[in-house]
C-alpha positions as CSV (number, residue, x, y, z in Angstrom):
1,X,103.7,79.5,107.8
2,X,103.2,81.1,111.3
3,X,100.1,78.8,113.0
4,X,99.3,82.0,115.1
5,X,97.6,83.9,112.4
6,X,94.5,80.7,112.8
7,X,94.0,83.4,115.7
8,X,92.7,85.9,113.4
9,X,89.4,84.4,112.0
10,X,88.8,83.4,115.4
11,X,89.3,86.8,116.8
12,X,87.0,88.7,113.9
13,X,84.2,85.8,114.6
14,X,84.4,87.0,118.2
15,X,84.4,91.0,117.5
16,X,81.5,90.5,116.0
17,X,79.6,89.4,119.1
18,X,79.2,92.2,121.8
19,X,79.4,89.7,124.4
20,X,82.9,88.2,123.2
21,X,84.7,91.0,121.7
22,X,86.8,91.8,124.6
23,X,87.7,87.8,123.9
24,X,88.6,88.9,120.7
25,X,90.1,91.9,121.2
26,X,92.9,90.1,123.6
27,X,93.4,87.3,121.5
28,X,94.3,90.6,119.0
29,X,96.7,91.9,121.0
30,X,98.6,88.1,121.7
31,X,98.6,87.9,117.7
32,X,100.6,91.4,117.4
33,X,102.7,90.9,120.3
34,X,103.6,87.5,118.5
35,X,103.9,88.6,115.3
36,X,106.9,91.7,116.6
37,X,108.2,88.8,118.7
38,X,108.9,86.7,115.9
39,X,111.8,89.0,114.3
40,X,113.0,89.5,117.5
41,X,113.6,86.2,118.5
42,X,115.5,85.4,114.9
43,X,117.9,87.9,115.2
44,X,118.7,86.1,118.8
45,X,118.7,82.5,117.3
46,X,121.3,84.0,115.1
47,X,123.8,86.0,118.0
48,X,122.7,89.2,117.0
49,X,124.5,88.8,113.4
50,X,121.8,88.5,111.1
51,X,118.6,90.2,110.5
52,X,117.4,93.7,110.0
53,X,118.2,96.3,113.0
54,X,114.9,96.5,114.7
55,X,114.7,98.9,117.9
56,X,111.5,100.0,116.2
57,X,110.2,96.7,116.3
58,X,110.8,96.5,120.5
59,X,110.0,99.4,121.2
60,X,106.4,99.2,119.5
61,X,106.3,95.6,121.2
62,X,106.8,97.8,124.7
63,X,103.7,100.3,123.7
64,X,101.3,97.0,122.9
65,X,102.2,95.5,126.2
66,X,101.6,99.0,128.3
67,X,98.5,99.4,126.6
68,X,97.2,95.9,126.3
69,X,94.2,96.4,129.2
70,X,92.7,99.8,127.1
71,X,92.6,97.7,123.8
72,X,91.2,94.6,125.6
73,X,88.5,96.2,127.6
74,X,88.0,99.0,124.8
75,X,89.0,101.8,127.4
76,X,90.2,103.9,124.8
77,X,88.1,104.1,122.0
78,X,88.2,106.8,121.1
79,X,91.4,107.9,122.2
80,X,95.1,107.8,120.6
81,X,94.4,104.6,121.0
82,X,93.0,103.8,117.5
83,X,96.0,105.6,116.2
84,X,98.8,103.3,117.5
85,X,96.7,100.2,116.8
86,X,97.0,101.3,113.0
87,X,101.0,102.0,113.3
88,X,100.9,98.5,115.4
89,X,99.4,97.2,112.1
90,X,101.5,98.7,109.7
91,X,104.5,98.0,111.5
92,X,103.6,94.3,111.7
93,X,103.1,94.0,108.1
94,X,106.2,95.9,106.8
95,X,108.0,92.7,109.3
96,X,105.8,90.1,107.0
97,X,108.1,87.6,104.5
98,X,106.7,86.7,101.4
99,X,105.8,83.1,102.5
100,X,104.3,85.0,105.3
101,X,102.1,87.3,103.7
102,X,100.7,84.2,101.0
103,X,100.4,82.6,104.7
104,X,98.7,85.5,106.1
105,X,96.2,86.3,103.1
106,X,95.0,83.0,103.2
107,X,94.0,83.0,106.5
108,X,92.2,86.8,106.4
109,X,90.6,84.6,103.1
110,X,89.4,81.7,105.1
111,X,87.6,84.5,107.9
112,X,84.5,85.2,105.8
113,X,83.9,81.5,105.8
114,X,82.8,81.3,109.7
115,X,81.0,84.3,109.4
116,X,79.0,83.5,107.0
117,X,77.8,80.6,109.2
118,X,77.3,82.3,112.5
119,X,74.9,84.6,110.5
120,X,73.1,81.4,109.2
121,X,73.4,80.1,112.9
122,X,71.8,83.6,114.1
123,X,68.8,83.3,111.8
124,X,67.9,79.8,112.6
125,X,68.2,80.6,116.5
126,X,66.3,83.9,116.1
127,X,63.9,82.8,113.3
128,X,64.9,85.4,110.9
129,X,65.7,83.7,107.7
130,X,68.9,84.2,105.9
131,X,68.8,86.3,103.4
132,X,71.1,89.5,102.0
133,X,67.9,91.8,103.6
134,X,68.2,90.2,107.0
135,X,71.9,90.1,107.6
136,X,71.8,93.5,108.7
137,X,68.7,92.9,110.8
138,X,70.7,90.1,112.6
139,X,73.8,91.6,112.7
140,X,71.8,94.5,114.7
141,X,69.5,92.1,116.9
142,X,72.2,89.7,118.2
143,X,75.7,90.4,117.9
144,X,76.0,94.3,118.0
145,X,79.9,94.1,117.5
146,X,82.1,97.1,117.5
147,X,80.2,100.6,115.8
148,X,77.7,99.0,114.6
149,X,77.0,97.8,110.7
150,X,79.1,100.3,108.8
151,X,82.2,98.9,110.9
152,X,81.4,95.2,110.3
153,X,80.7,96.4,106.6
154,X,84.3,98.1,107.2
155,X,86.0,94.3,108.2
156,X,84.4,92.4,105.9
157,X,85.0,94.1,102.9
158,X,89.3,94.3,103.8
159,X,88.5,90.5,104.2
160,X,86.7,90.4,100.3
161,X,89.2,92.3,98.7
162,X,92.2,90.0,100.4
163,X,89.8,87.0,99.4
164,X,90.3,88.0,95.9
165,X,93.5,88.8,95.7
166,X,94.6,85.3,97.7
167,X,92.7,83.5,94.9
168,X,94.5,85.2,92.0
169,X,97.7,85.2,93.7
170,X,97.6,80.5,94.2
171,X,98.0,78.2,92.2
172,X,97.0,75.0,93.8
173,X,93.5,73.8,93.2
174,X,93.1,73.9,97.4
175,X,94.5,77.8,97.8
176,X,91.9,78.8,95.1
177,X,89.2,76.9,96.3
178,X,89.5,78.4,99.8
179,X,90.6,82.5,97.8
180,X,87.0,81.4,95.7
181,X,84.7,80.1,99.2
182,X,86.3,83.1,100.8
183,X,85.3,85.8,98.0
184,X,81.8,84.7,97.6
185,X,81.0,84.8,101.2
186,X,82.8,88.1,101.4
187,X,80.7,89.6,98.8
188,X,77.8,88.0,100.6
189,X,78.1,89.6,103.3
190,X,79.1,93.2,102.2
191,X,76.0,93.4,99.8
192,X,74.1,92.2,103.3
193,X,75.3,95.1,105.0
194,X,73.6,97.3,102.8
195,X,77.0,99.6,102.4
196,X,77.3,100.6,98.7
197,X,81.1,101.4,100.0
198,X,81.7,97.8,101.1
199,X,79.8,96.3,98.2
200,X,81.5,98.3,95.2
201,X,84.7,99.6,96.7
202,X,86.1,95.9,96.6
203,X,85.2,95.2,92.6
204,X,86.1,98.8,91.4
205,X,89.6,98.6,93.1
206,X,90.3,95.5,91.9
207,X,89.1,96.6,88.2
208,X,91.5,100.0,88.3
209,X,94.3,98.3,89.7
210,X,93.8,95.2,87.0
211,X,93.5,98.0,84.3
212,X,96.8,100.1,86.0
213,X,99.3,97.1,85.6
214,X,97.5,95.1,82.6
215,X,97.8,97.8,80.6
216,X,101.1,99.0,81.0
217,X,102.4,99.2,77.2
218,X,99.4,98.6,75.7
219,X,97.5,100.3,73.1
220,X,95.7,103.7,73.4
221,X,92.6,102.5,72.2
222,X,92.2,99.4,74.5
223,X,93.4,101.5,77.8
224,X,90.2,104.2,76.7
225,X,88.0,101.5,75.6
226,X,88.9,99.8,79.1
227,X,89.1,103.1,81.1
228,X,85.2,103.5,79.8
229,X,84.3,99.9,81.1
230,X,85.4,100.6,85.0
231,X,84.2,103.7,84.6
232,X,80.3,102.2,84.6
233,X,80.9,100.7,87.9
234,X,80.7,104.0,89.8
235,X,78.5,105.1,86.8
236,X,75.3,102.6,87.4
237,X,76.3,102.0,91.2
238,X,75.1,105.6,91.7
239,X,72.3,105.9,88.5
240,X,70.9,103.2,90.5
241,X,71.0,104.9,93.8
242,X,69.7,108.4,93.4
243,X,67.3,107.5,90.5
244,X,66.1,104.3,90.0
245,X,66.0,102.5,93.6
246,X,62.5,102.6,95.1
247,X,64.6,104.6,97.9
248,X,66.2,106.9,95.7
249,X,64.3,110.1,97.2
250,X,65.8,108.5,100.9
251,X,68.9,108.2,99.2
252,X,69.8,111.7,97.3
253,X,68.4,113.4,101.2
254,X,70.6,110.8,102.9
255,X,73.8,111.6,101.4
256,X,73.2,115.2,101.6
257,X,73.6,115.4,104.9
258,X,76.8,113.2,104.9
259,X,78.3,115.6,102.8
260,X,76.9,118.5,105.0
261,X,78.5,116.9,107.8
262,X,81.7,116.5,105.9
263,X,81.8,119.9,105.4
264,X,80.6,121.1,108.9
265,X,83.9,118.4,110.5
266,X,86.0,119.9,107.8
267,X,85.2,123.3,109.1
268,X,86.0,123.1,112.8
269,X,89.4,123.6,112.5
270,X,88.7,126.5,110.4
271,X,87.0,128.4,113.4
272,X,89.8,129.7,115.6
273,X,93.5,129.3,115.2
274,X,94.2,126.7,117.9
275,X,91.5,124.3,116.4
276,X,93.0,124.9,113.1
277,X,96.7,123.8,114.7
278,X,95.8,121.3,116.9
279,X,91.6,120.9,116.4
280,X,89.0,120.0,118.7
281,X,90.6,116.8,120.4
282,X,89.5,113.0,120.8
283,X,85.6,112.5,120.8
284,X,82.4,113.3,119.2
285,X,80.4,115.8,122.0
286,X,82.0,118.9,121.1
287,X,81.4,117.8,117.1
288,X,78.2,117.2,117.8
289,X,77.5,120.3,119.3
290,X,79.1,122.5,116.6
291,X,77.1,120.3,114.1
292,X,73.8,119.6,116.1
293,X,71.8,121.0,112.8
294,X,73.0,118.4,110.4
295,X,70.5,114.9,111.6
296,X,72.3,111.8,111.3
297,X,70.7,108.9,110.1
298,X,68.0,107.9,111.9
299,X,66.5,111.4,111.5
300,X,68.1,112.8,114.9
301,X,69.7,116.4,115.5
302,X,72.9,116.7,117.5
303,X,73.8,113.1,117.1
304,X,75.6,112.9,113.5
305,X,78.4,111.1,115.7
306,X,81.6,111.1,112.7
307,X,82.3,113.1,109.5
308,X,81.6,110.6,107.0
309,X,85.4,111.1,105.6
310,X,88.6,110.4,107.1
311,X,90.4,113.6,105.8
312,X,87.4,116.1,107.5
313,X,87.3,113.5,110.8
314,X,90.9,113.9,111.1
315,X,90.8,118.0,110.3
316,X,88.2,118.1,113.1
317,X,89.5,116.6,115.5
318,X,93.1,117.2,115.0
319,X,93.8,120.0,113.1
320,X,96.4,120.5,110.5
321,X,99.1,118.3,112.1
322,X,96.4,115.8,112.6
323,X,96.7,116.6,108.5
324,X,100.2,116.4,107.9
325,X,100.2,112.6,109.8
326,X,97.8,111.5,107.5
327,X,99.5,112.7,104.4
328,X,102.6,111.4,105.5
329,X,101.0,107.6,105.8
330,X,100.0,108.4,102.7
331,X,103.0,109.5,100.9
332,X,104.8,106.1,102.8
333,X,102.0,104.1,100.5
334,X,102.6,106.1,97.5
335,X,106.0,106.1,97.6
336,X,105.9,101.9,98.1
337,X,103.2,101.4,95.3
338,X,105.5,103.5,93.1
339,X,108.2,101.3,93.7
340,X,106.4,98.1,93.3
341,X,104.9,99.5,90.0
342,X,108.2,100.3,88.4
343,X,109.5,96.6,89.2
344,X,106.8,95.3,86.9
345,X,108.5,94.3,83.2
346,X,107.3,93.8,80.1
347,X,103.2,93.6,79.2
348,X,101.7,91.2,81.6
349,X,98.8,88.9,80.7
350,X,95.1,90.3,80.6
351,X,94.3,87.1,82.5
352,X,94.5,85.8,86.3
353,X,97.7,84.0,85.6
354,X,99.3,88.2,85.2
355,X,98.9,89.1,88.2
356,X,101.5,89.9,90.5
357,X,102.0,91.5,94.1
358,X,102.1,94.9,93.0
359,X,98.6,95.0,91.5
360,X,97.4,93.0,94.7
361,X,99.1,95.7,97.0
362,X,97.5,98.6,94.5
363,X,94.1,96.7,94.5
364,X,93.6,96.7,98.5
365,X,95.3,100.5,99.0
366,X,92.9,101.8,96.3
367,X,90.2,99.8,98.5
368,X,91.3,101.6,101.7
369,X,91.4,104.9,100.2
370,X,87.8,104.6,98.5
371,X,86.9,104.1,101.8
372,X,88.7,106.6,103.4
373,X,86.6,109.2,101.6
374,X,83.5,107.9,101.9
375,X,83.4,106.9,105.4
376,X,85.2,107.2,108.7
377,X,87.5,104.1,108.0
378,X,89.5,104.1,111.5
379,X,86.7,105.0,114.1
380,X,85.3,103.0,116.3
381,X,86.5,99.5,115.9
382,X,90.0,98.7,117.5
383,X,90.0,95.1,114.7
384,X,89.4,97.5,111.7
385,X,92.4,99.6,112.6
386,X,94.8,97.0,113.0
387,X,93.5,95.7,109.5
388,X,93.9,99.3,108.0
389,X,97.8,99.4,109.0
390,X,98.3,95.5,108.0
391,X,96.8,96.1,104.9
392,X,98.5,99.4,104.0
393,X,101.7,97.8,104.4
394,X,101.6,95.7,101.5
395,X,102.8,98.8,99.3
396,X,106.6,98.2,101.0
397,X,106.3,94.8,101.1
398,X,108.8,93.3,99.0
399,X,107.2,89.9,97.2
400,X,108.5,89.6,93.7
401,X,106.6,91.1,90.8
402,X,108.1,89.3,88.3
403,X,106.7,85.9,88.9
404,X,104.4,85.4,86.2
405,X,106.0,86.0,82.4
406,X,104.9,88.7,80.1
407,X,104.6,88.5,76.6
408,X,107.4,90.5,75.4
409,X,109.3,88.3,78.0
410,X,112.7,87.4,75.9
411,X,114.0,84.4,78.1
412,X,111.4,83.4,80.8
413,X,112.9,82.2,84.1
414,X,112.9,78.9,85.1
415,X,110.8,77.0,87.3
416,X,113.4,76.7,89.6
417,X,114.0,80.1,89.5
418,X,110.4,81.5,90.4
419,X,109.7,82.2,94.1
420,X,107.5,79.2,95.7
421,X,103.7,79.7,94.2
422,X,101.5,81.6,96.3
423,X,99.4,80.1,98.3
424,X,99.8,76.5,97.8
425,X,98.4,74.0,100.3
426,X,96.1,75.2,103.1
427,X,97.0,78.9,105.1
């Protein structure tokens, strides 16, 4: 257990104040510049003779420090900025143990927790009452953190989905208890934030990624029959809101000009060669411009600010190479949740006690990719990005999948033999 990562429900309880997120934010960078020091200093504690080769590791170290006063004071928001905080994040979690990551998801599990009750503090101060209507209200009113509510929508639902998966993964009665508090005020406060991406991203992850390894080996008929189940999630989640909400009207217009915008981002780099190479650079004037027909939210022209998907954002501003960057993130996940899934023997159990890391790691990637498309994931909020990498890394992280025994299991390992249970004890 590293006692720096109590830092990080510290550090999201101050992003989400405007008044205390450059608190935050530095508190961010001394958790990452711990976290690469850590590996560093083993490999000295043991003369250089053990331990992985890490220049990478120092040399990322060298471009937190040099850029520490732009993450702090937000100087570079929307600069490449938000683009080494995600490698800072992915590189930290590729450096994570196993201990360390059961450590570390316990304590991203324990961060809805406090802010849960700072929203209950808000609403007695400010004499809104708590409610899932009003959280948005407060959130807007008196803490106006980073990008407003779809970016706290953004954090809290990474924190849900490593809530849940924290809970499945322990096996004392104290880990769960704190995976279970942690899930039910995470799901509180995505449904508060009115995003439907927050609120069903995080339950139809988990189900495909339950159904992807649960399955394995099973029979056709229960993977359709199961494949139709999941499928309602998306099914009613949307029959709900362009038809039956008292907003539906709102809604079907609302997301009509998302996709409008998505397509108008997209376009950009298809304008003129250079913008197709390289694409409009860093910020949303020029966008805006280009796009001034397309009213964002409120109603406003020239304002619609992002593209509503990461793949058109990216296009936009950065062309085909901006493109190629993503893909090859992207392939680095595949490639690790491939990997992960063929280490999974045997037919696991349908219930919580089957899970292993690999459906965990497939559960929060599918998560960050639902998002991905239906938002502008990385924008915006310097906490969210270091998040996005951390949690992206869990595809090459290399906790056992074999921990829990299948079925078809000849000679289960013995206790002695199994890795030490996830979770147990307090983060």
């Amino acid at each position: 257990m590293q006692p720096v990562d109590g830092l990080l429900p510290i550090i999201f309880a101050l992003h989400v104040y405007k008044k205390t997120r450059e608190t935050g934010l530095a508190l961010l960078v001394i958790w990452m510049a711990w976290r690469l020091l850590v590996p560093l200093i083993e490999r000295y504690a043991n003369g250089g003779r053990r331990g992985p080769v890490l220049p990478h590791v120092a040399l990322f170290l060298g471009l937190l420090l040099v850029n520490a006063r732009p993450i702090a004071l937000r100087d570079d928001v929307q600069g490449p900025t938000q683009f080494l905080l995600i490698a800072l994040g992915f590189v930290i979690g590729t450096l994570l143990v196993p201990k360390t990551w059961r450590a570390t998801m316990g304590w991203l599990a324990l961060s809805t927790i406090p802010l849960v009750v700072l929203f209950i503090q808000e609403a007695s101060a400010s004499g809104y009452p708590f409610s899932l209507d009003s959280i948005a209200t407060i959130y807007l009113s008196t803490m106006r953190g980073d990008g407003g509510i779809s970016r706290f929508a953004t954090l809290v639902m990474m924190l849900t989905i490593s809530s849940w998966y924290f809970l499945l993964l322990s096996r004392s009665l104290l880990a769960r208890s704190l995976g279970l508090t942690g899930v039910i005020c995470g799901v509180i406060l995505c449904a508060g934030s009115a995003s439907r991406t927050a609120l069903v991203a995080p339950p139809l992850s988990a189900a495909l990624a339950w159904a992807a390894l649960r399955l394995k080996g099973r029979s056709r008929k229960l993977q359709l029959q199961v494949g139709l189940l999941v499928a309602t999630i998306p099914f009613l989640s949307g029959l709900w809101w362009f038809l039956l909400s008292p907003e539906a009207a709102r809604n079907r217009i609302s997301d009509f000009n998302r996709l409008a915008a998505t397509r108008c981002w997209l376009g950009i780099m298809f304008s003129n060669k250079d913008r197709f190479i390289f694409g409009i650079g860093y910020g949303s004037d020029k966008p805006n411009q280009i796009c001034r027909h397309i009213p964002d939210y409120r109603g406003e022209l020239g304002t619609i600010g992002h593209a509503h998907n990461t793949l058109a954002h990216i296009g936009g501003q950065h062309g085909i190479l901006g493109i190629i960057a993503l893909l090859i993130l992207v392939a680095m996940v595949l490639l690790g949740l491939r990997k992960q899934f063929a280490g999974v023997r045997g037919i696991l159990p349908l219930g919580p006690r089957g899970t292993t890391w690999a459906e965990a790691s497939l559960g929060i990637n599918l998560a960050l990719g639902l998002n991905a498309i239906a938002t502008t994931i990385h924008i915006a909020s310097h906490v969210n990005q270091v998040l996005i990498g951390l949690l992206a890394a869990t595809a090459l992280s290399s906790l056992p999948s074999a921990a829990v025994e299948g079925p078809n299991d000849p000679s289960p390992p013995s206790p002695a033999a199994l890795p030490p249970a996830p979770g147990d004890g307090a983060p």
